[in-house]
C-alpha positions in Angstrom: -22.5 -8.9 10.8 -22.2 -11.7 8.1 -20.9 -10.6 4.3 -21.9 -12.3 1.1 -19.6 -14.4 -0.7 -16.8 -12.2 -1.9 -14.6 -12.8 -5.2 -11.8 -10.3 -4.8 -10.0 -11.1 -8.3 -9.5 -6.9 -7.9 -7.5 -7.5 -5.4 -4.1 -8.3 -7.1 -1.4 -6.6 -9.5 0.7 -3.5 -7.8 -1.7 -1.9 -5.6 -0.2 1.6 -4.6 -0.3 3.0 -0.5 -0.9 6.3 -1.5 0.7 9.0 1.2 -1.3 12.1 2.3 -0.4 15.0 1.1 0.2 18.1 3.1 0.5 22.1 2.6 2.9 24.1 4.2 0.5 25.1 7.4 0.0 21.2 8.0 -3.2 20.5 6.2 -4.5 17.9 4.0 -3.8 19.3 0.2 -7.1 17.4 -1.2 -6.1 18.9 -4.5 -3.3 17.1 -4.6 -4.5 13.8 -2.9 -6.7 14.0 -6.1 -4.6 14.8 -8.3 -2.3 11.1 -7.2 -5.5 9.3 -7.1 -6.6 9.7 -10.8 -2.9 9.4 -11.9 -2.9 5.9 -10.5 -6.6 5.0 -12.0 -5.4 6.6 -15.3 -2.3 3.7 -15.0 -4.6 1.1 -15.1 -4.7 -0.3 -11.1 -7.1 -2.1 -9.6 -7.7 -0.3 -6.8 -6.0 2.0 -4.5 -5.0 2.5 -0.3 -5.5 5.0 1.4 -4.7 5.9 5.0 -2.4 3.3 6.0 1.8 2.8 6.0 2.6 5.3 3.3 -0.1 7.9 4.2 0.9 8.6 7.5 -2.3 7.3 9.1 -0.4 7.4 12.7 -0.3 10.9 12.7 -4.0 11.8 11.3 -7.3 11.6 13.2 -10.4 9.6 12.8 -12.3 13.0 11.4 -8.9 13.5 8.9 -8.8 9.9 7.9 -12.1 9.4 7.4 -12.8 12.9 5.1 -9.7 11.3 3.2 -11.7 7.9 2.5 -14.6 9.8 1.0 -12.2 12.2 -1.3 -11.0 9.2 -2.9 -14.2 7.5 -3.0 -15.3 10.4 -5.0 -12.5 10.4 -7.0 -12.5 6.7 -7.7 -16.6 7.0 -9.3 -16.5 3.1 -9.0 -13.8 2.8 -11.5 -11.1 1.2 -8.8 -12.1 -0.2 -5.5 -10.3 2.4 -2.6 -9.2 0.3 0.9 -9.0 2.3 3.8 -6.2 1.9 6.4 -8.3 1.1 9.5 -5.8 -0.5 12.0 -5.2 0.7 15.3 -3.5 -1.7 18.7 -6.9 -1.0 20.4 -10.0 -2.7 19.2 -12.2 -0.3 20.0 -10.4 2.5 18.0 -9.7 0.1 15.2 -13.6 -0.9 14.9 -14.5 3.2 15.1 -12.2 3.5 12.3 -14.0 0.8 9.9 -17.2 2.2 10.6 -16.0 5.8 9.3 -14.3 4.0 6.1 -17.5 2.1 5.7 -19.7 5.4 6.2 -17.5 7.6 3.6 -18.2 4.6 1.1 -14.8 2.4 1.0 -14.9 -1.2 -0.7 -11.9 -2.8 1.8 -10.8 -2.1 5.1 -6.8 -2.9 5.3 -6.4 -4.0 8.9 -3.1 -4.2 11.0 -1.7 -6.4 13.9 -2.1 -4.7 16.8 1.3 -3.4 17.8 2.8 -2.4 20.6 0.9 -4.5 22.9 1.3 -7.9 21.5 -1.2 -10.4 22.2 -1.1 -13.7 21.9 -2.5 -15.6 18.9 -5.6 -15.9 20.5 -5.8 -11.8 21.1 -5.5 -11.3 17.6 -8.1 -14.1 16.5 -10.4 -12.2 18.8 -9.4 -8.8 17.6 -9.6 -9.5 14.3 -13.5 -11.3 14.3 -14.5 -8.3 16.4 -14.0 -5.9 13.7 -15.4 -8.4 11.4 -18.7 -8.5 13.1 -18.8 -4.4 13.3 -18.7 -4.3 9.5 -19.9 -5.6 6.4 -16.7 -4.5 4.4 -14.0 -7.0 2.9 -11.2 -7.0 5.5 -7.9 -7.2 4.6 -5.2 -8.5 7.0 -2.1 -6.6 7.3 1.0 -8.7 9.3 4.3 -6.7 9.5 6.0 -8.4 12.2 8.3 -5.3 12.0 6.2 -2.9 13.1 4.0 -4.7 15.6 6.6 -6.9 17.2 4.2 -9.9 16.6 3.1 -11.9 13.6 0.2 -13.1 12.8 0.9 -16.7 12.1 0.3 -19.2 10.0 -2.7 -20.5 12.2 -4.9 -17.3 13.0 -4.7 -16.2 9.5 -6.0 -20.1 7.9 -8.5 -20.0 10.9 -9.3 -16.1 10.0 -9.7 -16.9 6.1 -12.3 -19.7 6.6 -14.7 -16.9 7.1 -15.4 -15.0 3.8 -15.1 -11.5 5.2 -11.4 -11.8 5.1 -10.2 -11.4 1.5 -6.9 -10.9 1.4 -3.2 -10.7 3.4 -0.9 -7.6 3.0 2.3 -9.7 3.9 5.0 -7.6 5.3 7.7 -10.4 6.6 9.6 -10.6 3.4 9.0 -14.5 3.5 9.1 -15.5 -0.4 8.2 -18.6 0.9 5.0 -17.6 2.5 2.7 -17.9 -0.3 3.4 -21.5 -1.0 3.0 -22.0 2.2 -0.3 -20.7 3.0 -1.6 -21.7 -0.4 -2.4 -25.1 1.1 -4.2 -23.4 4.1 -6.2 -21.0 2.9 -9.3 -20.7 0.5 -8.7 -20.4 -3.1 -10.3 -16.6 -3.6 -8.0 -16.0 -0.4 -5.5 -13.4 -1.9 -1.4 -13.1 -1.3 -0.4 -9.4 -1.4 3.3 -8.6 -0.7 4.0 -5.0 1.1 7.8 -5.3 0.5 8.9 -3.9 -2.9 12.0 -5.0 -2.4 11.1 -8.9 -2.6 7.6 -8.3 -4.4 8.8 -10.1 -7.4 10.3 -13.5 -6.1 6.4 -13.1 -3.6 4.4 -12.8 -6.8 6.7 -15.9 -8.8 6.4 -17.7 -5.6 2.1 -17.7 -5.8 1.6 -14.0 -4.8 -1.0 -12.4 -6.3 0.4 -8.7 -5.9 2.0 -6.3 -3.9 0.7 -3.2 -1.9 3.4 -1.1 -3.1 5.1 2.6 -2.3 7.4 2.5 -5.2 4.0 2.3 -7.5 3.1 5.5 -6.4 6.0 6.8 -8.6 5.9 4.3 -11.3 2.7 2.9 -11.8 3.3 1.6 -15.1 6.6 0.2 -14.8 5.1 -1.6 -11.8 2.4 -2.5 -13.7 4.7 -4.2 -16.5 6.5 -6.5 -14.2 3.6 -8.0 -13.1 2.2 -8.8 -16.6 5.8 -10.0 -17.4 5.7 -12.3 -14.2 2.4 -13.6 -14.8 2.9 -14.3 -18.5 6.2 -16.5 -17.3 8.7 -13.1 -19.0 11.0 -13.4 -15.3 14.0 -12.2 -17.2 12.1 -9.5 -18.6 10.4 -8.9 -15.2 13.8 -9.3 -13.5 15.3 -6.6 -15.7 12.7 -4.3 -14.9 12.7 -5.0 -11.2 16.5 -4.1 -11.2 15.8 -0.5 -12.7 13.5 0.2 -10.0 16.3 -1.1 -7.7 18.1 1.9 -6.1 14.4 3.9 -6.2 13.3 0.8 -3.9 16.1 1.4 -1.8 16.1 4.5 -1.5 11.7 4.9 -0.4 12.6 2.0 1.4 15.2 3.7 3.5 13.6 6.8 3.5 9.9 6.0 3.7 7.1 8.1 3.7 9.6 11.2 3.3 11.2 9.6 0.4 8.4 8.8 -1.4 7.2 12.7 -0.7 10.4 13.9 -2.1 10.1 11.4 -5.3 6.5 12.9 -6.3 7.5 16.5 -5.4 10.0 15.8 -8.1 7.7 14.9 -10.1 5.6 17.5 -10.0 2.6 15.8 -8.1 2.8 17.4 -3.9 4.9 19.1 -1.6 7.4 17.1 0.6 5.9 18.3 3.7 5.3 15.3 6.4 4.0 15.5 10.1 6.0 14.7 13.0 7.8 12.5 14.1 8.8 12.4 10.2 10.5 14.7 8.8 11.7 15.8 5.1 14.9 14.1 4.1 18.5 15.5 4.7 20.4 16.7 1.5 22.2 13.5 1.0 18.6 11.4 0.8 17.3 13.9 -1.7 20.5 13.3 -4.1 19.7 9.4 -3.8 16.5 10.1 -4.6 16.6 12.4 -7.6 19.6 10.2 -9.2 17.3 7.0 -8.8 14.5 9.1 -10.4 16.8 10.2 -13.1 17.9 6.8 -13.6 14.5 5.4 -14.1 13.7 8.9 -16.2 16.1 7.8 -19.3 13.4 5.1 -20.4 10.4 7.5 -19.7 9.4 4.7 -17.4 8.4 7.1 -14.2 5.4 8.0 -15.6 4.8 7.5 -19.5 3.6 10.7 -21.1 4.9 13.6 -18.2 8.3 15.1 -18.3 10.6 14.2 -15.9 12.8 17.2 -16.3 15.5 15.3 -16.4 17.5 18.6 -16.4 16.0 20.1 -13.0 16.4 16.4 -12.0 20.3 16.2 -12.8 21.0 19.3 -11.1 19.9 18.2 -7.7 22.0 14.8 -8.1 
């Protein structure tokens, strides 16, 4: 299938991958998948992920992911754009889950090297131009050389951008370099998007245009702030900011898709239930976690307008 020319200026700022919440017995709490969607679209974002890194997509199934897609979708009412997580390391699979995303009504498809098997360049040009033609959504490429054991390089992505179907790179190497880089090798309307919170900041001053974030799901606006302050030439405001949110980056970073559970449970937003193989965090990853969000809690700057007990908060430090 061929796609009209798309303009994804939506497609920058902190962009949160929002994790899947689950109830005690193992099921999707949709209440509270709604509940973190309108939080983020009440912050201001431009859009939101679902189904990908942070939501656990490994361990849901194509009927789970794609009754999540259309739960944000109804959420969302048009106000953000929601991008589903449709990767997989087989084509086939990764093609049937685009075509659920697309049937429950999602505005992106977020799209990850296929791991595990690594192909070469070649395999991934051809993977990635299959899915392409069994869609008409925006695809975004996702290349976290971490997790698949192959990048995408240089290359396949400025051959992949040519085509206007692919809007956007979720860049998850770390490379603050990268955007330069690729600036001169992609198309304009091509967007930059870190997925390392850690280095967002030096990616976004280096040409990025945003990052897919998890630490945004716990402090949207804050997140939201350094951007502005970046893009408006504030770094030392920006800076000072970004080193706030320091040990709460470490500490989801280290922790993951528990961490960030455990972060909005404190919050008041889900359970910290995950699936296996994760698990909830030991007692010494909680403390880290409730000091960084009582750290962040002294400025209100978690989430503007909700108590943070800091109280509650200080007694599990």
């Amino acid at each position: 299938m061929t796609v009209s020319a798309n303009h994804a200026d939506w497609l920058a700022g902190y962009i949160p991958d929002l994790p899947t919440p689950f109830d005690d017995r193992g099921a999707i709490d949709v209440a509270a998948f709604a509940k973190l969607c309108e939080r983020q679209i009440e912050a201001g974002v431009n859009a939101i992920v679902v189904c990908e890194t942070a939501g656990e997509a490994s361990t849901l199934t194509p009927v789970e992911q794609q009754s999540i897609v259309g739960a944000a979708v109804e959420v969302a009412r048009r106000r953000v754009r929601v991008i589903a997580g449709a990767g997989s390391n087989s084509t086939s699979h990764a093609i049937e889950l685009t075509r659920r995303a697309q049937q429950a009504g999602a505005d992106a498809v977020l799209s990850v090297v296929p791991y595990y098997n690594k192909p070469i360049q070649a395999g991934l040009y051809a993977h990635f131009r299959a899915i392409a033609d069994a869609t008409h959504l925006p695809i975004i490429l996702h290349d976290i050389p971490s997790r698949t054991m192959r990048e995408l390089s240089d290359d396949t992505l400025a051959r992949l951008a040519q085509s206007e179907q692919f809007v956007g790179l979720r860049d998850g190497t770390a490379d603050v370099a990268r955007p330069m880089r690729l600036r001169s090798l992609v198309p304009s309307r091509f967007r930059l998007l870190s997925a390392d919170d850690t280095t967002a900041l030096a990616f976004i001053a280096g040409g990025g245009d945003g990052c897919i974030s998890m630490v945004s799901n716990v402090a949207p606006e804050l997140c939201r702030v350094i951007f502005s302050s970046c893009r408006q030439g504030r770094l030392q405001s920006a800076r000072y900011l970004q080193s706030r949110l320091a040990p709460l980056t470490a500490a989801v970073t280290k922790g993951g898709p528990a961490a960030l559970k455990y972060a909005l449970c404190l919050l008041g937003f889900m359970s910290p239930c995950t699936r296996l193989p994760i698990v909830e965090l030991d007692e010494q990853a909680k403390s880290e976690v409730a000091s960084a969000i009582a750290e962040i809690g002294d400025e209100n700057l978690a989430c503007p307008g909700e108590s943070l007990h800091r109280p509650y908060l200080l007694s599990l430090v």
